[in-house]
C-alpha positions as a LaTeX table, in Angstrom:
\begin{tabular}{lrrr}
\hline
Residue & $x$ (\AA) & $y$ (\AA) & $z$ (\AA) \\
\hline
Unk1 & 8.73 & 6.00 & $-14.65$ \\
Unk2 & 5.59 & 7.35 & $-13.11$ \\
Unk3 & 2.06 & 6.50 & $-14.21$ \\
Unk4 & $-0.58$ & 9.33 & $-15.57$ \\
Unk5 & $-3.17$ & 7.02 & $-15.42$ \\
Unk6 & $-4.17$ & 3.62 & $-14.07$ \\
Unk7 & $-4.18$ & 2.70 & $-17.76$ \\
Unk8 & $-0.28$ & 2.96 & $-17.50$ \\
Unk9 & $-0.27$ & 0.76 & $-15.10$ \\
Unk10 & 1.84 & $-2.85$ & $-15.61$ \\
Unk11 & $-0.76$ & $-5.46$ & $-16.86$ \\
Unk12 & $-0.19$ & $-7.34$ & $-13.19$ \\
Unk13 & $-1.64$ & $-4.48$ & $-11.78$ \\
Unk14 & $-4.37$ & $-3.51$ & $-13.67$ \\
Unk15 & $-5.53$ & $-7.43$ & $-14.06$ \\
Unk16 & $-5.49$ & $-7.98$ & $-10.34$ \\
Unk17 & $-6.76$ & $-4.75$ & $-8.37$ \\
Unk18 & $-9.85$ & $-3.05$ & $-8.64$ \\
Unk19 & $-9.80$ & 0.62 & $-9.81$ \\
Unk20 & $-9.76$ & 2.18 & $-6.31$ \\
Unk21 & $-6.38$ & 0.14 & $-5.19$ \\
Unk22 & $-4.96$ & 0.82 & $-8.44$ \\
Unk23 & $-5.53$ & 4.30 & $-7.62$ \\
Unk24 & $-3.79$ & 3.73 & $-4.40$ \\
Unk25 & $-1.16$ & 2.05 & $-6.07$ \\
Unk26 & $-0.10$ & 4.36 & $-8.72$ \\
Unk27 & $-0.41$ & 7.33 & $-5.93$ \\
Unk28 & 1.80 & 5.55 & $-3.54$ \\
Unk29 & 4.30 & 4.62 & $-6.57$ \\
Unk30 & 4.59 & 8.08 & $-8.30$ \\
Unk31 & 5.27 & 9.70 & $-4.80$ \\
Unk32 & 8.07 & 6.96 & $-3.98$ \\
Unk33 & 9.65 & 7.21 & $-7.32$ \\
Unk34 & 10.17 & 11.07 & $-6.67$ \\
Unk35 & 10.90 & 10.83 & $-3.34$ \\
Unk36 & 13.71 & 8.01 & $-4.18$ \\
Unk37 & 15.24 & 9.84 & $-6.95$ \\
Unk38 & 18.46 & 9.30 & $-6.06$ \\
Unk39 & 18.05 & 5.56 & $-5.65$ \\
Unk40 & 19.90 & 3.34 & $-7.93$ \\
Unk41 & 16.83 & 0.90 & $-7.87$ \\
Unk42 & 13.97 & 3.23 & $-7.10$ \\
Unk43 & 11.94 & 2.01 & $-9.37$ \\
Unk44 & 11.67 & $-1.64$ & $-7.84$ \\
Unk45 & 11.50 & 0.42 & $-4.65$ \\
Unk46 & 8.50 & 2.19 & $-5.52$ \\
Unk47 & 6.71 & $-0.99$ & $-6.58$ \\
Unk48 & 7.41 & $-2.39$ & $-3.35$ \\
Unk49 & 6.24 & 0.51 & $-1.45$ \\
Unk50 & 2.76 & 0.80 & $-3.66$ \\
Unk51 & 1.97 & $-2.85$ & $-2.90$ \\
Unk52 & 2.24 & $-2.02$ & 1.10 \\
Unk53 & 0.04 & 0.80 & 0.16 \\
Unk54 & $-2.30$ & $-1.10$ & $-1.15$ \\
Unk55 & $-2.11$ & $-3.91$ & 1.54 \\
Unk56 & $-3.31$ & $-1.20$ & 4.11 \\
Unk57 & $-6.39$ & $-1.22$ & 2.73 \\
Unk58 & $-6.98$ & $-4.48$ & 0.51 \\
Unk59 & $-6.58$ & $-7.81$ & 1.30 \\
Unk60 & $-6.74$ & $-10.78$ & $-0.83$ \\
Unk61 & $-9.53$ & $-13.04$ & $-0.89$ \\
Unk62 & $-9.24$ & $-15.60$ & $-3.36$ \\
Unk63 & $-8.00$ & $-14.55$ & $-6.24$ \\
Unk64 & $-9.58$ & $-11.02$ & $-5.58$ \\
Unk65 & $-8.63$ & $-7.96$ & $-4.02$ \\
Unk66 & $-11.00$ & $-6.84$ & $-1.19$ \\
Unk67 & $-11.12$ & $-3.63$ & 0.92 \\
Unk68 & $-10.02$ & $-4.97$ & 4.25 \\
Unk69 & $-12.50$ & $-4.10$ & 7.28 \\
Unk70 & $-11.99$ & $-0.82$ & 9.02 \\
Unk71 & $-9.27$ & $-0.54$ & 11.53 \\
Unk72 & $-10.60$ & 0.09 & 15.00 \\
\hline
\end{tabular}
């Protein structure tokens, strides 16, 4: 199901990223869940594919999400 709104998002989400990578993630997920429409497990596949979204520009420090450095 895609999200309207980080609100939406699954509490492990919202409790861990700040509001920029959940923007990222619920971007990345709601274009993977369309995309993999025909996917009997698109759903897991989408959450799989917003984390690596994420990951491109967050890392974890801690317990808290960062944004990483710029790439050169």
């Amino acid at each position: 199901m895609p999200y309207a709104r980080n609100a939406d998002l699954p509490p492990s989400v919202r409790g861990h990223l700040p509001a920029h990578a959940q923007d990222i993630y619920r971007a990345a997920f709601n274009h993977a869940f369309a995309a993999h429409a025909d996917e009997s497990e698109r759903e897991e596949i989408a959450h799989r594919i917003a984390w690596a979204a994420v990951k491109r520009s967050y890392v974890k420090d801690g317990d808290r999400w960062v944004p990483s450095e710029p790439r050169s």
